[in-house]
C-alpha positions as a Markdown table, in Angstrom:
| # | Residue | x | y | z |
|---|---|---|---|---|
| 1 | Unk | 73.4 | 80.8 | 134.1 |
| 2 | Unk | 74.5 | 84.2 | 133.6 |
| 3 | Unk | 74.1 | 87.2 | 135.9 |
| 4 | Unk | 73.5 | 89.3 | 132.6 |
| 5 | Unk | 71.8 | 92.5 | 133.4 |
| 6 | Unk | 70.2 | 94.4 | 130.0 |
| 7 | Unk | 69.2 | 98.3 | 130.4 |
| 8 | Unk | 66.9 | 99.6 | 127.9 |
| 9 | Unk | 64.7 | 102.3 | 129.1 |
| 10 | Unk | 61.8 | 103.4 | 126.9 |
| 11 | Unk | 62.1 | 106.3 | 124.6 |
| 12 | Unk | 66.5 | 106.0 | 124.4 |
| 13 | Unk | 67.8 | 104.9 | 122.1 |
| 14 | Unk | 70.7 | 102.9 | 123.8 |
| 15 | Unk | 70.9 | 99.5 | 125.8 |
| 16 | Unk | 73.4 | 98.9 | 128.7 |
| 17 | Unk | 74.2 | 95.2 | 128.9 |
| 18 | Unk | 76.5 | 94.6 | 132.4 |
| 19 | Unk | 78.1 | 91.5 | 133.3 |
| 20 | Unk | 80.7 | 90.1 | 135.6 |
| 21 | Unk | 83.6 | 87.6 | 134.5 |
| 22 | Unk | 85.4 | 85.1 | 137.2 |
| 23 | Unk | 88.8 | 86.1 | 135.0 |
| 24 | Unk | 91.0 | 89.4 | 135.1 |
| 25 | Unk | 90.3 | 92.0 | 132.6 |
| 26 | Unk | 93.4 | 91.3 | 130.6 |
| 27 | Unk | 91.9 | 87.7 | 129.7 |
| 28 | Unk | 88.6 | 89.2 | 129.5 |
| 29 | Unk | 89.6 | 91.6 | 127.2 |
| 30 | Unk | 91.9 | 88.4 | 125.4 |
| 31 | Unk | 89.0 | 86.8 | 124.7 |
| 32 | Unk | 86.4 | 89.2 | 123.7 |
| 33 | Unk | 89.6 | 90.5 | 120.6 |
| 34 | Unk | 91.9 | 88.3 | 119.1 |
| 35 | Unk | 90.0 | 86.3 | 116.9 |
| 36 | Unk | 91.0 | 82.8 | 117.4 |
| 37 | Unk | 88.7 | 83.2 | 120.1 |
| 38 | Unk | 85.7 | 85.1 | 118.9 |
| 39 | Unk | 84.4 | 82.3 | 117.1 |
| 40 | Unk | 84.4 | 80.3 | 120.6 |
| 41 | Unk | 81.7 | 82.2 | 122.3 |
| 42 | Unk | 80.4 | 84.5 | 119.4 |
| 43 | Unk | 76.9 | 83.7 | 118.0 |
| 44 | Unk | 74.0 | 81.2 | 119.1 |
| 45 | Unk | 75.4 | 78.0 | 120.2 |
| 46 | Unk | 73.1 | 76.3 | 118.0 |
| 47 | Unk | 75.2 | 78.1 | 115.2 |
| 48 | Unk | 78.8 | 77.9 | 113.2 |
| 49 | Unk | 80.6 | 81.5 | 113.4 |
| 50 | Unk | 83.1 | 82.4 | 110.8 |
| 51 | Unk | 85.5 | 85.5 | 111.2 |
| 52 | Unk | 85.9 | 86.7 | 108.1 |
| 53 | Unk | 88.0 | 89.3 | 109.2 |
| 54 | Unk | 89.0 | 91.1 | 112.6 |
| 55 | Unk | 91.6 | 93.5 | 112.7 |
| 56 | Unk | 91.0 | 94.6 | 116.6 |
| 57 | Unk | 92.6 | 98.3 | 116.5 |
| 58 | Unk | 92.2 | 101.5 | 116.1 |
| 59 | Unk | 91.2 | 101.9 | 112.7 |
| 60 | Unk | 90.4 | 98.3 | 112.1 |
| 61 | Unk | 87.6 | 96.4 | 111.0 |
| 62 | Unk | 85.9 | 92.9 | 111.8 |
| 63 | Unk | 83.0 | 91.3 | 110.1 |
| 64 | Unk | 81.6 | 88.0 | 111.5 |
| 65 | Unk | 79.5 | 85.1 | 109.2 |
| 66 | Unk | 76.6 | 83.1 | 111.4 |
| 67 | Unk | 76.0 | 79.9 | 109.7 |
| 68 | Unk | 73.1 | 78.1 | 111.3 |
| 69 | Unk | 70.6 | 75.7 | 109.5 |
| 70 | Unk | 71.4 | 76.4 | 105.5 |
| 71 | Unk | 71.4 | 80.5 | 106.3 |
| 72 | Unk | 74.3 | 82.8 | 106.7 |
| 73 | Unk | 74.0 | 86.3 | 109.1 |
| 74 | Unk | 76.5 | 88.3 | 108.4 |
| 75 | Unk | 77.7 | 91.2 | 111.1 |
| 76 | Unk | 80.3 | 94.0 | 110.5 |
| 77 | Unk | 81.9 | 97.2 | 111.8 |
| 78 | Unk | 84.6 | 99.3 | 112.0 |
| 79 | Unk | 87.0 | 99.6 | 115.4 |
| 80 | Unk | 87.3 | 103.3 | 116.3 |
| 81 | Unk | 88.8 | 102.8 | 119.7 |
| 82 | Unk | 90.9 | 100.1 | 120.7 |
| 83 | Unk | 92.8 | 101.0 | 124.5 |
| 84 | Unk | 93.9 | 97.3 | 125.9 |
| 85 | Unk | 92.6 | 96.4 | 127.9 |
| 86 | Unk | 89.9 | 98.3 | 129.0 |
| 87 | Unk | 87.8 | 99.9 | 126.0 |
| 88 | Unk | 86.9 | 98.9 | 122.5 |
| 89 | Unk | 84.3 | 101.6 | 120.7 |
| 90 | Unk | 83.0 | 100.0 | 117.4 |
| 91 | Unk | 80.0 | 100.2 | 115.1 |
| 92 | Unk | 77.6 | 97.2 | 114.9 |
| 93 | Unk | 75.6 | 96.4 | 111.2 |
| 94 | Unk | 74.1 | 93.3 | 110.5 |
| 95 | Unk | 74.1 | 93.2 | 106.7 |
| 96 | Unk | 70.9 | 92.5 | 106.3 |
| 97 | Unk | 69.8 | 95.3 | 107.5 |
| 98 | Unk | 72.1 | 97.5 | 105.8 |
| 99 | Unk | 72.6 | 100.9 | 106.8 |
| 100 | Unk | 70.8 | 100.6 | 110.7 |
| 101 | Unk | 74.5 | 101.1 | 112.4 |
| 102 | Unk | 74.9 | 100.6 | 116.3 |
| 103 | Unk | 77.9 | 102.8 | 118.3 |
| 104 | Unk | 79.0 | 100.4 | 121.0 |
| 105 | Unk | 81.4 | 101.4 | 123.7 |
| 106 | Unk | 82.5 | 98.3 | 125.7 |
| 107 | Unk | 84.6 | 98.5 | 128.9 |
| 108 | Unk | 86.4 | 96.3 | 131.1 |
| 109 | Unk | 86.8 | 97.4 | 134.6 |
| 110 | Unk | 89.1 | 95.4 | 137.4 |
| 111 | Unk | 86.4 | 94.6 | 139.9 |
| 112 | Unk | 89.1 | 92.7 | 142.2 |
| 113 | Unk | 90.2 | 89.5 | 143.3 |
| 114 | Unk | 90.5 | 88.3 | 139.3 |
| 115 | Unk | 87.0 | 89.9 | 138.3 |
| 116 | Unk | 86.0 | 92.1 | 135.6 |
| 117 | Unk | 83.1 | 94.1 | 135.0 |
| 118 | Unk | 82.2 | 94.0 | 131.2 |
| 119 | Unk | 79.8 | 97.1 | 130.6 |
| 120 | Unk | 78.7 | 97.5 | 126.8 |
| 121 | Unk | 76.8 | 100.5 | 125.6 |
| 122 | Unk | 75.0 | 100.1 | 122.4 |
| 123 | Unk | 73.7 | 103.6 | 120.8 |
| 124 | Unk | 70.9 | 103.4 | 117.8 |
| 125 | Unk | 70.3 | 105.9 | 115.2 |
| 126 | Unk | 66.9 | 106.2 | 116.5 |
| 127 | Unk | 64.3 | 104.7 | 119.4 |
| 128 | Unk | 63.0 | 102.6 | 116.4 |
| 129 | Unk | 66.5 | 100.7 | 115.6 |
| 130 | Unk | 67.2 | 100.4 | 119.2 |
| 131 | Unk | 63.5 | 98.5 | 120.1 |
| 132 | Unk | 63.9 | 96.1 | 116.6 |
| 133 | Unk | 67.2 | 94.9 | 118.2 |
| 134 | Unk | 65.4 | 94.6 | 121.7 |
| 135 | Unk | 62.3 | 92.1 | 119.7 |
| 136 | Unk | 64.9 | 90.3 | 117.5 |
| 137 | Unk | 65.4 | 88.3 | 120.4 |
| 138 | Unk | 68.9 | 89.6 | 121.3 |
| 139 | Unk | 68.4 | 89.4 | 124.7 |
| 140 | Unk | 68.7 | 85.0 | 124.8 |
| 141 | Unk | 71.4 | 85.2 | 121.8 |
| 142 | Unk | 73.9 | 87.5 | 124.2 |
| 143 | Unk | 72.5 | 85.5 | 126.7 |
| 144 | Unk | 73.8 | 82.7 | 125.4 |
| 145 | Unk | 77.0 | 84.3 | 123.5 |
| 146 | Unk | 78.3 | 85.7 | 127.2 |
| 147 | Unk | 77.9 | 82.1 | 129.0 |
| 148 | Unk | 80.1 | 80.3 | 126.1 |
| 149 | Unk | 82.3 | 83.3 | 126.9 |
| 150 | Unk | 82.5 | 82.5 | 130.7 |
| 151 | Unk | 83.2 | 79.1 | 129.6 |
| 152 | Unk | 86.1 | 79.6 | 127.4 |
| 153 | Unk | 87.6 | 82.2 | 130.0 |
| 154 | Unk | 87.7 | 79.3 | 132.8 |
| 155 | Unk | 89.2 | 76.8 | 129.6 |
| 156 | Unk | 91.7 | 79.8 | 129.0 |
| 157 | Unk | 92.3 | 80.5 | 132.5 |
């Protein structure tokens, strides 16, 4: 089980999401980029994930296909940081919901003795945006997402 820590006080319209990896930031960040392994730990594990595309750079874009049970999700954004290997700022759509975009900044910080501190900060156009994503459920699909993550970092490690 994860030690997953979600931050979204009412009336913002941003969530924190914190967690700790046993793995140094450089695998971490490895991991969470190149996409031959974003399809590993991306998505509900009751799910197939597709990477259409991720071009993890400044300037680059990634969109991500969730096939699970006849239905396709489709997720996409557009990298406008990319600082290896502690940051990544990117924007967040889900397509169907065009035109509800999330600013995340994600960072990796060297917590010592091989761990990383993954912080992500997810900003909303509005408090509205921010509390649909909170109901949707996101909370057990990260949940989930960030423990198949742990998983692949001790297979890659």
């Amino acid at each position: 089980m994860s030690d997953l820590e979600i931050i979204a006080e009412p009336g913002r319209q941003d969530i924190v999401i914190k967690r700790s990896f046993d793995a140094p930031r450089e695998l971490v960040f490895r991991a969470m980029t190149e996409p031959e392994h974003l399809a590993a730990w991306w998505g509900l594990p009751t799910s197939e994930t597709v990477i259409d595309h991720a071009e993890p750079r400044t300037g680059g874009s990634w969109r991500f296909v969730e096939r699970a049970e006849g239905e396709e999700y489709a997720f996409r954004g557009v990298y406008h940081e990319v600082t290896a290997p502690e940051r990544v700022v990117q924007t967040f759509e889900f397509e169907g919901m065009p035109g509800h975009v999330a600013m995340e900044t994600m960072t990796l910080e060297d917590a010592g003795d091989g761990r990383t501190l993954y912080t992500n900060v997810s900003v909303y156009q509005s408090v509205e945006d921010r509390d649909g994503m909170i109901a949707s459920g996101m909370e057990d699909g990260l949940g989930q997402s960030m423990d198949a993550l742990d998983e692949l970092l001790r297979e890659l490690g």
